[in-house]
Phi, psi and omega in degrees: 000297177220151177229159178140260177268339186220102166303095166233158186232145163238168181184143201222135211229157169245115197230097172319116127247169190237164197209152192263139205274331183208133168296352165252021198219071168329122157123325201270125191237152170217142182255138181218140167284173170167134189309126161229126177262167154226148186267186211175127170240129160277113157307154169297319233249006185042084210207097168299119198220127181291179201202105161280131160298102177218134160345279203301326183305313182308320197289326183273010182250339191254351146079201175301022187256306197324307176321289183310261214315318162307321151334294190297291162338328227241324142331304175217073157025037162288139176247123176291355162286012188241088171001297200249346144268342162316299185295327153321307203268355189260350154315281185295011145288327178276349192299308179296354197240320178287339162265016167274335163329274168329000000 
């Protein structure tokens, strides 16, 4: 998905779920698919380790950062639970470190 101080890889799967169709209506259920991703952070050390997505993990991996980047999220109505704003903001986590880089 994105590379740099923080390497995440995904994969994405198609999963039924059911869901209760009415609160008034006992019994009724639907079933639908729907895309779930899952992350993967590559190690320095290249050693693949799955990752529950969760707000706060994230945030708590960027360290002195975690202020900017929520900030930056939260400015432009990014949600880490969303695959491709997930990857904006972990871009722009990775932005500091590539210019220092330059």
């Amino acid at each position: 998905m994105t590379e740099g101080k923080i390497t995440i890889l995904s994969r994405e799967k198609v999963e039924y779920r059911t869901y209760g169709y009415s609160p008034f209506m006992y019994g009724s259920y639907n079933t639908r698919k729907v895309l779930v991703n899952t992350y993967y952070l590559l190690k320095e050390n290249g050693s693949i380790e799955a990752f529950a997505a969760k707000r706060s993990d994230w945030l708590d991996m960027m360290g002195n950062r975690a202020d900017d980047v929520h900030d930056y999220a939260k400015d432009n109505k990014l949600d880490f639970d969303k695959k491709y704003d997930l990857k904006r903001i972990i871009d722009y986590y990775n932005s500091f470190f590539n210019a220092v880089k330059n």
